[in-house]
N, CA and C atoms as an extended XYZ file, in Angstrom:
570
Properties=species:S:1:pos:R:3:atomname:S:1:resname:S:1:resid:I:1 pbc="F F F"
N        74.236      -51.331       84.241 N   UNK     1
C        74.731      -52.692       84.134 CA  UNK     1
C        73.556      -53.670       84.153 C   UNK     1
N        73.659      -54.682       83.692 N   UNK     2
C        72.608      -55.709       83.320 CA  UNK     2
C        73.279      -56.944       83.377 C   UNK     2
N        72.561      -57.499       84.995 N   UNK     3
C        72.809      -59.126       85.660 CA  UNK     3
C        73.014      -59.827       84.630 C   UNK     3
N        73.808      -60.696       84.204 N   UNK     4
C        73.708      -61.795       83.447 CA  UNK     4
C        73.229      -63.243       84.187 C   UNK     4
N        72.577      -64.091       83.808 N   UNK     5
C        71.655      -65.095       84.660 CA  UNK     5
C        72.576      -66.269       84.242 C   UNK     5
N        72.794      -66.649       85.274 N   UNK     6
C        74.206      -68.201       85.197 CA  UNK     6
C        73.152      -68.949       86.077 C   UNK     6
N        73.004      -69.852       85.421 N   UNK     7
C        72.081      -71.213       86.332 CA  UNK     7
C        72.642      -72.651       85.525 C   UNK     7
N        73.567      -73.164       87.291 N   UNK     8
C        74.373      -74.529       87.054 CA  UNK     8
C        75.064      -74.484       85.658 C   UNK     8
N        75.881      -73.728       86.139 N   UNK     9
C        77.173      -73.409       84.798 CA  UNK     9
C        76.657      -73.031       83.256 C   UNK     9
N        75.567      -72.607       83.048 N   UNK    10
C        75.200      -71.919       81.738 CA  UNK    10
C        73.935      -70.553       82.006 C   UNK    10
N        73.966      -70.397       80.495 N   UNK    11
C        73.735      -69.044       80.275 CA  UNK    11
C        72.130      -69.860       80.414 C   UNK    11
N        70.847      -68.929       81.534 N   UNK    12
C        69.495      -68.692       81.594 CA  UNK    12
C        69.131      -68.910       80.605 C   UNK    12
N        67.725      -69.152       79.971 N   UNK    13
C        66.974      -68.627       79.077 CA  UNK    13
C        67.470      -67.296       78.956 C   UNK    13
N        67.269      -66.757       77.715 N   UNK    14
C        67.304      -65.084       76.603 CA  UNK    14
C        65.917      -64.401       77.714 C   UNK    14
N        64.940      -64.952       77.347 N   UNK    15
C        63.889      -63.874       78.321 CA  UNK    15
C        63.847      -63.620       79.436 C   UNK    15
N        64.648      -64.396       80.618 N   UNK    16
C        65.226      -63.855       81.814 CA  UNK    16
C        66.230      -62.385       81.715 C   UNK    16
N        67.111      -62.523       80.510 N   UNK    17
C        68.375      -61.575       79.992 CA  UNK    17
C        67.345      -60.381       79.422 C   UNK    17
N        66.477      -60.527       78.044 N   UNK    18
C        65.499      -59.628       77.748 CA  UNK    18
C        64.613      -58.908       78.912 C   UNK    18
N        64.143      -59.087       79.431 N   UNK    19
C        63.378      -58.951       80.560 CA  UNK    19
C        64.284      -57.696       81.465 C   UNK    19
N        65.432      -58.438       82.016 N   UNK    20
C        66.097      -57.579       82.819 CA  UNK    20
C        66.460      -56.220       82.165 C   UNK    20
N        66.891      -56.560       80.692 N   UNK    21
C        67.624      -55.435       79.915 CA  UNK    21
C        66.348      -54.199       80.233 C   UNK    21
N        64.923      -54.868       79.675 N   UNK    22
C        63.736      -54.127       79.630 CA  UNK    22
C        63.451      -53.113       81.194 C   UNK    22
N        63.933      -54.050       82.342 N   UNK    23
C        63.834      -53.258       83.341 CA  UNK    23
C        64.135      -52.256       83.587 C   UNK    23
N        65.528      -52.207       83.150 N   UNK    24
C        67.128      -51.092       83.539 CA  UNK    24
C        66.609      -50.409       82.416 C   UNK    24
N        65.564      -50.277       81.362 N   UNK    25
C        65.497      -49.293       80.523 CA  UNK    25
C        64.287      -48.609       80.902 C   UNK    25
N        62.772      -49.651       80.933 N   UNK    26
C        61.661      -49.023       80.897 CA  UNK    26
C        61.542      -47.057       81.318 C   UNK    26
N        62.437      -47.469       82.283 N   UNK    27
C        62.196      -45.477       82.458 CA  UNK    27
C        63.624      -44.545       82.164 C   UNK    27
N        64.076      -45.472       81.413 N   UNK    28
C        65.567      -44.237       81.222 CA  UNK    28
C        64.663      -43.113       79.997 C   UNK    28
N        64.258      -43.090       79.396 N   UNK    29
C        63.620      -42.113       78.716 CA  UNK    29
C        62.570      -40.888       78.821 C   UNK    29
N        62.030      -41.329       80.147 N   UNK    30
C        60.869      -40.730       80.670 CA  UNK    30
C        60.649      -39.135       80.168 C   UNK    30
N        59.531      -38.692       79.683 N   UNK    31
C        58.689      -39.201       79.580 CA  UNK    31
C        58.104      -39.890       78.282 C   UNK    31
N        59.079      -40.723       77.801 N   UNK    32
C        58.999      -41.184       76.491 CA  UNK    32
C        58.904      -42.393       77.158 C   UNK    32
N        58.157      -43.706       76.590 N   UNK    33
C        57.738      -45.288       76.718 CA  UNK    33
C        58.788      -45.867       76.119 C   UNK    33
N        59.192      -46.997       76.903 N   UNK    34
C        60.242      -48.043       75.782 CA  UNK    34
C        58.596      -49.083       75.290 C   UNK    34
N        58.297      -49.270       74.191 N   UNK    35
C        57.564      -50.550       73.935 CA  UNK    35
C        58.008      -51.658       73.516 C   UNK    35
N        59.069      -51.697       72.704 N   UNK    36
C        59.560      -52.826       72.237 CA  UNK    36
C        60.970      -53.010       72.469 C   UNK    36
N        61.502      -53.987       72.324 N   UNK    37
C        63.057      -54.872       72.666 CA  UNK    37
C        62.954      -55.598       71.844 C   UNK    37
N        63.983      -55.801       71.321 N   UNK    38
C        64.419      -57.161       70.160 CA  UNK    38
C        66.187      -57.531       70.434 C   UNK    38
N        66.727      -58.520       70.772 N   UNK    39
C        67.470      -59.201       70.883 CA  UNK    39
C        67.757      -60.224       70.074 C   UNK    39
N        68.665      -59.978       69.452 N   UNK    40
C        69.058      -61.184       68.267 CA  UNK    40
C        70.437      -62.033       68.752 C   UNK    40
N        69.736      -63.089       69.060 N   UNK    41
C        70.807      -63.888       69.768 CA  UNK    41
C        71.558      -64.503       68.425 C   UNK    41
N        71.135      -64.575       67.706 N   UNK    42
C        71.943      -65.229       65.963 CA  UNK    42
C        71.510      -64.609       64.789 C   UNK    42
N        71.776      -64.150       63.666 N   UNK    43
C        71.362      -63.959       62.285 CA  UNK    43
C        70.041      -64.543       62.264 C   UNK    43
N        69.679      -65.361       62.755 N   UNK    44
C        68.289      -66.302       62.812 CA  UNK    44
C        67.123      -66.335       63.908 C   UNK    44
N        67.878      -66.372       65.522 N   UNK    45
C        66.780      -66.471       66.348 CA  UNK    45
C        66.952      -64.769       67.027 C   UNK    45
N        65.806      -64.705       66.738 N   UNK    46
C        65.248      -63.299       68.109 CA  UNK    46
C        64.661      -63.635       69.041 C   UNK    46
N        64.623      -62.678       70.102 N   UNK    47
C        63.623      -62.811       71.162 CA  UNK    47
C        63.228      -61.305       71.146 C   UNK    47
N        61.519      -61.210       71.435 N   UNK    48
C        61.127      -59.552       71.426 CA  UNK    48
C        60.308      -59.536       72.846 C   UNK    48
N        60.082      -58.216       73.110 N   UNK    49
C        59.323      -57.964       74.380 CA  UNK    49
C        58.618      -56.765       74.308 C   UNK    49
N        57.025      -56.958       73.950 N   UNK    50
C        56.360      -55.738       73.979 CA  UNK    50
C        55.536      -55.516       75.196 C   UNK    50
N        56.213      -54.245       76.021 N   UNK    51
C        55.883      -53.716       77.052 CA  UNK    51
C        53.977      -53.755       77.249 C   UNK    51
N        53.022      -54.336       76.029 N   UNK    52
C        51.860      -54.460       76.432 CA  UNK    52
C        51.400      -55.731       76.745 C   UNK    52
N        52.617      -56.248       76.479 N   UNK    53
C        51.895      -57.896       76.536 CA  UNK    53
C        52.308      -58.484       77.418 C   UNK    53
N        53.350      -57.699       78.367 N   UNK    54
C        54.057      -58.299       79.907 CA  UNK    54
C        53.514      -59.477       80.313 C   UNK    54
N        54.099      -60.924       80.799 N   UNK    55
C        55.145      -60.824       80.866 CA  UNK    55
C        55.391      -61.950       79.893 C   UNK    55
N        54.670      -62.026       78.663 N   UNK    56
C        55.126      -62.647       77.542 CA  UNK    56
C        56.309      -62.195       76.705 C   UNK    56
N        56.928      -63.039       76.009 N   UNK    57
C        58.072      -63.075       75.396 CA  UNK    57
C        57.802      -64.109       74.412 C   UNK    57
N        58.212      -63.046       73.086 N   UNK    58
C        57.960      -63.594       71.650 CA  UNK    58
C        59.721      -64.372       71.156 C   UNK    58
N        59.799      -65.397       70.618 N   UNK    59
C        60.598      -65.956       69.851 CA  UNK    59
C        60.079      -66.626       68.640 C   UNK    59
N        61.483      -65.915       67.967 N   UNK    60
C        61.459      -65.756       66.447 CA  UNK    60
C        62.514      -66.789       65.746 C   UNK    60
N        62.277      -67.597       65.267 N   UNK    61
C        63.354      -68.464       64.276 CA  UNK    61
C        62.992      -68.253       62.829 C   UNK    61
N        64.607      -67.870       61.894 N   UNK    62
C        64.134      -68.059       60.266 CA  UNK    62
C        64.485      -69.758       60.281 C   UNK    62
N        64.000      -70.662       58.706 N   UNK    63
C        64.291      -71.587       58.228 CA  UNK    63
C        64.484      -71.413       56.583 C   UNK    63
N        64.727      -72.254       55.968 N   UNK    64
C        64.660      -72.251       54.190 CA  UNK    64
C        64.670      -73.160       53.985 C   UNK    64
N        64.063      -72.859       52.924 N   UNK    65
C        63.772      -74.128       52.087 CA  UNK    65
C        63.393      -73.388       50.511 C   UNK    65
N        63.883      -74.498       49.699 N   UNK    66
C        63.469      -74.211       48.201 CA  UNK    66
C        62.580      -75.062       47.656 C   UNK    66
N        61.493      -74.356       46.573 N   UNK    67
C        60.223      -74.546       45.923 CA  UNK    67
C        59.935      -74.346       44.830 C   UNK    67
N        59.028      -74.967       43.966 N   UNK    68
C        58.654      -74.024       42.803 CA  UNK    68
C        57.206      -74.193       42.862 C   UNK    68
N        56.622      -73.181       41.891 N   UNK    69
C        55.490      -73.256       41.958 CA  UNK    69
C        55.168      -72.629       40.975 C   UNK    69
N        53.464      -72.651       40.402 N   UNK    70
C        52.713      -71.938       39.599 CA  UNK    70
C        51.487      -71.084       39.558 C   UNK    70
N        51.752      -69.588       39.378 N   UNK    71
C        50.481      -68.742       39.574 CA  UNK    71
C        49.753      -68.787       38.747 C   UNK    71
N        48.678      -69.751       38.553 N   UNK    72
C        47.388      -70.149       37.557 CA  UNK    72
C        45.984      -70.583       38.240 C   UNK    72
N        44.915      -70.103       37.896 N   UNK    73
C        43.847      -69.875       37.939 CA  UNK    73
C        42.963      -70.397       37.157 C   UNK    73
N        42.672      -71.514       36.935 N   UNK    74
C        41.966      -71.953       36.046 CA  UNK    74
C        40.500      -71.811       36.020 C   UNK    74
N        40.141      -71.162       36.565 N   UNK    75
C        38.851      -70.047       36.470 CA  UNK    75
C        38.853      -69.421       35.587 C   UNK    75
N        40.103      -68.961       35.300 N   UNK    76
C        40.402      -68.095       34.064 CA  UNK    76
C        40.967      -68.263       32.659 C   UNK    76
N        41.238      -67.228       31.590 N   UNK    77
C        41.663      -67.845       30.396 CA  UNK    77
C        43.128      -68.073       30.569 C   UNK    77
N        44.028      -68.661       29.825 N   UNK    78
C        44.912      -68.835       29.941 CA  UNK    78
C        45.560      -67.179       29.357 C   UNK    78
N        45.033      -66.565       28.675 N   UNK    79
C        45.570      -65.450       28.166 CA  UNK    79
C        45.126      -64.161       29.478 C   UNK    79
N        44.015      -64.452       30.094 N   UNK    80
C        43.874      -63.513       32.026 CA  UNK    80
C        45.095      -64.384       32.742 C   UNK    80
N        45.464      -65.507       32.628 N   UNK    81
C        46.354      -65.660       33.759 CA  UNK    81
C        47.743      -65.275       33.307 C   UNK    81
N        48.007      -65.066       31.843 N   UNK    82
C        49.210      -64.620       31.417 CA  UNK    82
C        49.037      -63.279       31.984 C   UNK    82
N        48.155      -62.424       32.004 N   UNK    83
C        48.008      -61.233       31.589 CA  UNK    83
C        48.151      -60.608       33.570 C   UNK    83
N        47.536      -61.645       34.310 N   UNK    84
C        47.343      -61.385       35.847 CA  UNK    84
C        48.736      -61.379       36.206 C   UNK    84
N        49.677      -62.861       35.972 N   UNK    85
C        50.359      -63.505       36.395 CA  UNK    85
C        52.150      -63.191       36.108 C   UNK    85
N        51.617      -62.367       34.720 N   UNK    86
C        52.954      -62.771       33.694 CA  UNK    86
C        54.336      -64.085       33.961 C   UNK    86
N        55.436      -63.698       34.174 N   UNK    87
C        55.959      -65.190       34.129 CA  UNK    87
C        56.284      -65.532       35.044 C   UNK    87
N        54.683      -65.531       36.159 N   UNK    88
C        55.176      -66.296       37.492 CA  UNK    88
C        54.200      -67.207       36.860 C   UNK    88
N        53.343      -67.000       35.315 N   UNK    89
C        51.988      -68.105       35.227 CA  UNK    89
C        52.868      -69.574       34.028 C   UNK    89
N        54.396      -69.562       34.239 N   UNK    90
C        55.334      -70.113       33.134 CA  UNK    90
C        54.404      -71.499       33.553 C   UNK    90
N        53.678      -72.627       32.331 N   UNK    91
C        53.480      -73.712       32.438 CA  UNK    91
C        54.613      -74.934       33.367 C   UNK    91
N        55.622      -74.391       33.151 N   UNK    92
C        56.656      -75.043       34.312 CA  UNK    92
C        56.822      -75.344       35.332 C   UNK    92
N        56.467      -73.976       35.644 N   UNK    93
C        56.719      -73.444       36.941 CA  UNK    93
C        57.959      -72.581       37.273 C   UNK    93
N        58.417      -72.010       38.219 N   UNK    94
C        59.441      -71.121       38.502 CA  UNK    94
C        59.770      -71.215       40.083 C   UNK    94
N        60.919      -71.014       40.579 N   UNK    95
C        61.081      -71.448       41.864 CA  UNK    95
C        61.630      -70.121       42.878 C   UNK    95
N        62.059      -70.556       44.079 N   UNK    96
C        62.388      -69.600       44.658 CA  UNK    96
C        63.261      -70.198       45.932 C   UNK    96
N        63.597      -69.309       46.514 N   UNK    97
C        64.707      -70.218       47.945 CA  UNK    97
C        63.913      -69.332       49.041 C   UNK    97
N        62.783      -70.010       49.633 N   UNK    98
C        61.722      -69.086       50.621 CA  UNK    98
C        62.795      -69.106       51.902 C   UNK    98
N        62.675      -67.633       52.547 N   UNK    99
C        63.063      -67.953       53.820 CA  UNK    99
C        61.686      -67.477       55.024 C   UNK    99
N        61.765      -68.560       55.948 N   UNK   100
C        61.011      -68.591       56.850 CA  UNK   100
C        60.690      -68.168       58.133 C   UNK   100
N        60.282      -67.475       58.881 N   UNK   101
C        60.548      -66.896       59.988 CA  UNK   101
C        59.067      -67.601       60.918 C   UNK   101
N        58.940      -68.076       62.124 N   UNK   102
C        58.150      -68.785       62.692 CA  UNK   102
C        58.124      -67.886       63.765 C   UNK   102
N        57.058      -67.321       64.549 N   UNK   103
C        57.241      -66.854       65.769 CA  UNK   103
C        55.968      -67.215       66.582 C   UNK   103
N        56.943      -68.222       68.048 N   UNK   104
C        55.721      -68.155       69.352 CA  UNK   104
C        55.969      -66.780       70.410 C   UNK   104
N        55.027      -67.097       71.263 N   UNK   105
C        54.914      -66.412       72.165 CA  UNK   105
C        54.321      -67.192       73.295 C   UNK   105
N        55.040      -66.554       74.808 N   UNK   106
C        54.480      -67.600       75.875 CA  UNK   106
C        55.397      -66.717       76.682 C   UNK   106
N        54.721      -67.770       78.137 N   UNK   107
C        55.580      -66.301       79.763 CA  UNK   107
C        56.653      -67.726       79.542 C   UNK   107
N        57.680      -66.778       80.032 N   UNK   108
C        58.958      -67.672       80.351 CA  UNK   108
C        58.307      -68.791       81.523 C   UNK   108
N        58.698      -69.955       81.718 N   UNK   109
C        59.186      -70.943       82.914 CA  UNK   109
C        60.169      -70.062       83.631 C   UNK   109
N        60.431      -71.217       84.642 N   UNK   110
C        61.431      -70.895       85.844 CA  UNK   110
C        62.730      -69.801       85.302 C   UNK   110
N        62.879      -71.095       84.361 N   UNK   111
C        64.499      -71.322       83.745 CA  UNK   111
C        64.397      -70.349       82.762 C   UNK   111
N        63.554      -69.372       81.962 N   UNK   112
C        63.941      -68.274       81.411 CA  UNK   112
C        63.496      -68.933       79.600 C   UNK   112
N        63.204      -69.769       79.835 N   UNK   113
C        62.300      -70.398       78.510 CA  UNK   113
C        60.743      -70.830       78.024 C   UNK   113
N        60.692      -70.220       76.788 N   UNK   114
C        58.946      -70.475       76.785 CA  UNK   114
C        58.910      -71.964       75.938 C   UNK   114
N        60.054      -72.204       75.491 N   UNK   115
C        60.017      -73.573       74.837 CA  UNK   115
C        61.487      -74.255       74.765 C   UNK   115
N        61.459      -75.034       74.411 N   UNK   116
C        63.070      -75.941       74.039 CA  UNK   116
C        62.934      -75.642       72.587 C   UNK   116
N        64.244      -74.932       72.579 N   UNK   117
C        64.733      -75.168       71.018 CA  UNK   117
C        64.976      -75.789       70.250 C   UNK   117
N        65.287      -77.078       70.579 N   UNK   118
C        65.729      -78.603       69.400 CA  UNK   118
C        64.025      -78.730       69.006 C   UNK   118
N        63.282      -78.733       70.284 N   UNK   119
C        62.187      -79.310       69.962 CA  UNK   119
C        60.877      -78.185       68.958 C   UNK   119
N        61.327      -77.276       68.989 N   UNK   120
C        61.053      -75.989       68.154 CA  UNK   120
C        61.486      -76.380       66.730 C   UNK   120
N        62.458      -76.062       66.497 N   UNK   121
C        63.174      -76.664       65.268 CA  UNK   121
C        62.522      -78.155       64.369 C   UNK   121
N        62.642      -78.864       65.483 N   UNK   122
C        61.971      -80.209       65.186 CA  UNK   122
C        61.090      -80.343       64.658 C   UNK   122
N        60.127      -79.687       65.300 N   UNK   123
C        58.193      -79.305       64.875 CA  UNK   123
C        58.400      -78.613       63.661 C   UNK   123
N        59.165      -77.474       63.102 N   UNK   124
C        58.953      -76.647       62.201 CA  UNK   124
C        59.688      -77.687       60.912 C   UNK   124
N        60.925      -78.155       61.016 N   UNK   125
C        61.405      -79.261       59.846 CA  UNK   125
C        60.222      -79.946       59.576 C   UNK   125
N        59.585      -80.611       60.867 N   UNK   126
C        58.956      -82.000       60.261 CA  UNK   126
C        57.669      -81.786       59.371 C   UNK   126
N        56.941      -80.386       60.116 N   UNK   127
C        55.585      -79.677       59.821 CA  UNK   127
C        55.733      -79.141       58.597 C   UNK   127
N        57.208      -78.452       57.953 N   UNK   128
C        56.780      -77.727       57.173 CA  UNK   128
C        58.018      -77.559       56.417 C   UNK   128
N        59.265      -77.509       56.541 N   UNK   129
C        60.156      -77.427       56.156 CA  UNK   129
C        60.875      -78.948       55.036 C   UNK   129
N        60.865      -80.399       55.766 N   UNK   130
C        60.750      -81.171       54.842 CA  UNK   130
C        59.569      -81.850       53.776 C   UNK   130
N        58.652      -81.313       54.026 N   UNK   131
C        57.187      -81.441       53.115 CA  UNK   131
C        57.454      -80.843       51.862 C   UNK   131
N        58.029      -79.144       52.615 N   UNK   132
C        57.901      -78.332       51.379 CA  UNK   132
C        59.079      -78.373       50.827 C   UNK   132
N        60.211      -78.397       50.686 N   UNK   133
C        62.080      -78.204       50.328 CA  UNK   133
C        61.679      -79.231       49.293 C   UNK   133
N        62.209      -78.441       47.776 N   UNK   134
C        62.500      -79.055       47.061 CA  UNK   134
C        61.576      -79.994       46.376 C   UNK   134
N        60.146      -79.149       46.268 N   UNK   135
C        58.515      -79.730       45.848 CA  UNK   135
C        57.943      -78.745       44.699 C   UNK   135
N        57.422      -79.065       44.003 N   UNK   136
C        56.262      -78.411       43.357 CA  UNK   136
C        55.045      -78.335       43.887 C   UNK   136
N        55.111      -77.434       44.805 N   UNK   137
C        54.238      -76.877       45.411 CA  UNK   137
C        52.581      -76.852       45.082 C   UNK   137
N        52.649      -76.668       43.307 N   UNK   138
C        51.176      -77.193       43.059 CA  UNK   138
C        50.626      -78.798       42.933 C   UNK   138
N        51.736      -79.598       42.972 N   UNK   139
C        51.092      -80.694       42.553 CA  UNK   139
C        51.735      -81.651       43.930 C   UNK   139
N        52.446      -81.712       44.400 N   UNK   140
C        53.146      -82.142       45.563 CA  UNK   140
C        52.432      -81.700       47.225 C   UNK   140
N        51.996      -80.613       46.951 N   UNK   141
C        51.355      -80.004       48.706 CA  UNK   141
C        50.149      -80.143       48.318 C   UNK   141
N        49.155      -81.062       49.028 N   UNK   142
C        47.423      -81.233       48.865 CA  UNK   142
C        46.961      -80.127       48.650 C   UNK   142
N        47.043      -79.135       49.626 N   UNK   143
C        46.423      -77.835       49.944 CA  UNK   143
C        46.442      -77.056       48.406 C   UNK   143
N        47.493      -77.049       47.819 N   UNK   144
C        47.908      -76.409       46.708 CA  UNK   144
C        47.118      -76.814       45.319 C   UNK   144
N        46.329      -78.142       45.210 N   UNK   145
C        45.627      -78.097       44.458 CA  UNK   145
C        44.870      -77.611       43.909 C   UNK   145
N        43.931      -77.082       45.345 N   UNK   146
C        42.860      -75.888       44.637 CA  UNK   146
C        42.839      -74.608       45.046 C   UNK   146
N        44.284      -74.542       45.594 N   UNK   147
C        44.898      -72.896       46.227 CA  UNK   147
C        45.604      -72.474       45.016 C   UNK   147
N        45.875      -71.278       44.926 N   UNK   148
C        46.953      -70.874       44.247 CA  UNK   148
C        47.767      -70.908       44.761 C   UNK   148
N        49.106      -71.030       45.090 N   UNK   149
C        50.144      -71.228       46.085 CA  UNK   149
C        51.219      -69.680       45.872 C   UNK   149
N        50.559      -68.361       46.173 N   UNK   150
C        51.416      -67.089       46.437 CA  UNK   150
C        51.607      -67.178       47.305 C   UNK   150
N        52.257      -65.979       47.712 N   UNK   151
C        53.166      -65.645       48.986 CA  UNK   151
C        51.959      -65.789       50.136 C   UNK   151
N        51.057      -65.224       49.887 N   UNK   152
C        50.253      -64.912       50.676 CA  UNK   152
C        49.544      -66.482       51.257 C   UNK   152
N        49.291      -66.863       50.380 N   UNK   153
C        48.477      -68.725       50.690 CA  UNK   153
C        49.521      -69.467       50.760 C   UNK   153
N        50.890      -69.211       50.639 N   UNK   154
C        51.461      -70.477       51.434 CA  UNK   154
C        51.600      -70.130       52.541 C   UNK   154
N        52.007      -68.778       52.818 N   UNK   155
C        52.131      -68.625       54.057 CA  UNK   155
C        50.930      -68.655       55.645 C   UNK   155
N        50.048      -68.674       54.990 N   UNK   156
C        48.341      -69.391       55.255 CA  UNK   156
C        48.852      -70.468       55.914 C   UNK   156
N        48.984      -71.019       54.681 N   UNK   157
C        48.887      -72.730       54.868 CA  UNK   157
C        50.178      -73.527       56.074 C   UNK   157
N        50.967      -72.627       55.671 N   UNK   158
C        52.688      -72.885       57.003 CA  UNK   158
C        51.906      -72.694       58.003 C   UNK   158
N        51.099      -71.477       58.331 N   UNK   159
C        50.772      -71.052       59.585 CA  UNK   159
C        49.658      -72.148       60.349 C   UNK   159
N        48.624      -72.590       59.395 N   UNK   160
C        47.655      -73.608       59.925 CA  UNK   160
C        48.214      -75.150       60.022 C   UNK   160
N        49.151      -75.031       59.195 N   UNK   161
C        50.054      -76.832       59.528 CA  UNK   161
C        50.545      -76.652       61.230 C   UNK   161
N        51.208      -75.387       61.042 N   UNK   162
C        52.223      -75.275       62.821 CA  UNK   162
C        51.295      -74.944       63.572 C   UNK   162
N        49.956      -74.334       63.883 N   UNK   163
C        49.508      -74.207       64.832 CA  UNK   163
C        49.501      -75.168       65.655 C   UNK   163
N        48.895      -75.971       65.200 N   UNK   164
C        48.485      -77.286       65.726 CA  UNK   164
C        49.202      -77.805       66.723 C   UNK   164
N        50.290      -77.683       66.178 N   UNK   165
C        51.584      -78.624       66.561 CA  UNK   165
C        52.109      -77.635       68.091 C   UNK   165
N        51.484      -76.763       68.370 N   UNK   166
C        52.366      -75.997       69.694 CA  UNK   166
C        50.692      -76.061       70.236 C   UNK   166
N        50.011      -76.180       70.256 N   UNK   167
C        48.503      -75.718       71.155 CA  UNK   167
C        48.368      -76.712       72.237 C   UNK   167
N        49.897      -77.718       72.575 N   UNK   168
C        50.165      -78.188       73.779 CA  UNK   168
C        51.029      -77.936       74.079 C   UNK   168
N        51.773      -76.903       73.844 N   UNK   169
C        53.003      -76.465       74.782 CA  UNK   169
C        52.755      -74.804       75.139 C   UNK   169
N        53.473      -74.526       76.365 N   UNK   170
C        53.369      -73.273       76.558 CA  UNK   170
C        53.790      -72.449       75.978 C   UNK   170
N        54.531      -72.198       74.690 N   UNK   171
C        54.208      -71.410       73.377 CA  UNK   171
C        53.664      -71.616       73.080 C   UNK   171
N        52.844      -70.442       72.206 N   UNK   172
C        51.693      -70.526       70.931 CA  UNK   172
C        52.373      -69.558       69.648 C   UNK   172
N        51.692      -70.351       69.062 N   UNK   173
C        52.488      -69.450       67.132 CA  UNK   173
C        51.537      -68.222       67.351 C   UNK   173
N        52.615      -67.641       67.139 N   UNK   174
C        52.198      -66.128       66.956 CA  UNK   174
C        51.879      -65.833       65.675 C   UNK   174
N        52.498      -66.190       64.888 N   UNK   175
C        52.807      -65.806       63.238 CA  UNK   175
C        53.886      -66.245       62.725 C   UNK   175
N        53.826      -66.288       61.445 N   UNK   176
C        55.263      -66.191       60.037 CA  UNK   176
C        54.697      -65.276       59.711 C   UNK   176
N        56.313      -65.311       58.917 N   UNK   177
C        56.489      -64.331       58.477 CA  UNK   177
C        57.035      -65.104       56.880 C   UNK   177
N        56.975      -65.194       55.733 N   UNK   178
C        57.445      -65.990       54.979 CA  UNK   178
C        58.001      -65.053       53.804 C   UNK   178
N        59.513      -65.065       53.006 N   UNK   179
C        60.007      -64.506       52.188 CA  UNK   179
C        60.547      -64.731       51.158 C   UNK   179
N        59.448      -64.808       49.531 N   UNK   180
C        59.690      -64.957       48.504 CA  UNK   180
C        60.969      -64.967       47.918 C   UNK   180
N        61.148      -63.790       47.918 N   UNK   181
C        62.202      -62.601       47.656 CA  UNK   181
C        62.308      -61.612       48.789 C   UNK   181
N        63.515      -61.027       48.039 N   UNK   182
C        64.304      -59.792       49.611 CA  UNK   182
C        62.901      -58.823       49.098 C   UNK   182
N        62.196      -58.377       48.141 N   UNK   183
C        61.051      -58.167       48.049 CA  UNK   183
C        59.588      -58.086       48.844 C   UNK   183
N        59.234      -59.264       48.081 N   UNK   184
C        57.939      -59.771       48.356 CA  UNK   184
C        57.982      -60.702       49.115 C   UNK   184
N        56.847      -60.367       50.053 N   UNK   185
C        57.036      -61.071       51.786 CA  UNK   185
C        55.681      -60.814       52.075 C   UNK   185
N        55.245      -61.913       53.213 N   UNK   186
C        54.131      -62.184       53.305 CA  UNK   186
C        53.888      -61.965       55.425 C   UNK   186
N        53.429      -61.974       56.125 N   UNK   187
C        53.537      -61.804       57.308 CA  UNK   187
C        51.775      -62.540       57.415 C   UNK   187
N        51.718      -63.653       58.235 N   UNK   188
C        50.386      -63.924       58.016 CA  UNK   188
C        50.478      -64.771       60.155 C   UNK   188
N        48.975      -64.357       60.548 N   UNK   189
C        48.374      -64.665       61.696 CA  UNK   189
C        47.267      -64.442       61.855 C   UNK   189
N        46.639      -65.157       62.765 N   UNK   190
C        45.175      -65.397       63.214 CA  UNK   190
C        44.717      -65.049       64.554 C   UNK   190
């Protein structure tokens, strides 16, 4: 059985609940290790717990947003970037509906939280989510001027906008995770 944490008529922080679950397990397997826990409190937010990083606790939020963009290189000929690119190099551009996954990490507070969630959310809309929704990514995002804007460099660029923005709270960005397509996906940290 696994305490459920009621503090002044609501449900604890998730990493008070994670935590405990982790307890009542760490040795049910012996001599096998539990290392990881993942708890999905919604289709969207997780909380994880890797038994090396005690007594931190990772949270995970997706977001979306839609983009378009263009894979061109003007280093190159236009017939190498057809040839690199094919028709992600369309003079147009071509778009996509990115979904976003943001993850900090930090020791719980008292109360079973490494951050407030509105204010999580908040930071990630304002940082990165209404900038990018519904932009041309090459000519609309600064960065994108003299980036190519793939999976890989936007998701760069998400990650160095949000750092910033938590390196005063007791979370820190762990990573994104950013997703083109159910495909092609990018996982980027520092």
């Amino acid at each position: 059985m696994v305490t459920a944490y009621i503090r002044r008529g609501r449900l604890a922080g998730g990493a008070m609940l994670i935590t405990a679950i982790y307890e009542r397990l760490k040795d049910a397997w012996l001599p096998a290790e539990l290392h990881h826990l993942r708890l999905a409190l919604s289709p969207f937010l997780t909380l994880s717990f890797f038994a090396r990083e005690f007594p931190m606790i990772r949270l995970s939020q997706k977001f979306e947003f839609s983009a378009s963009h263009r894979l061109h290189n003007p280093q190159i000929s236009d017939q190498e970037n057809q040839k690199l690119f094919g028709k992600c190099n369309n003079p147009h551009g071509h778009g996509h509906n990115y979904v976003l996954q943001v993850t900090l990490v930090g020791k719980p507070d008292s109360n079973g939280f490494i951050i407030d969630i509105p204010r999580f959310e908040q930071t990630v809309a304002s940082s990165v989510i209404e900038p990018f929704d519904h932009r041309y990514l090459n000519v609309e995002i600064a960065e994108f001027s003299e980036l190519i804007p793939t999976v890989e460099n936007i998701a760069m660029v998400i990650y160095r906008k949000l750092k910033p923005q938590f390196e005063s709270t007791a979370a820190k960005l762990c990573g994104v995770t950013l997703w083109e397509t159910t495909k092609t996906w990018c996982e980027y940290m520092e």
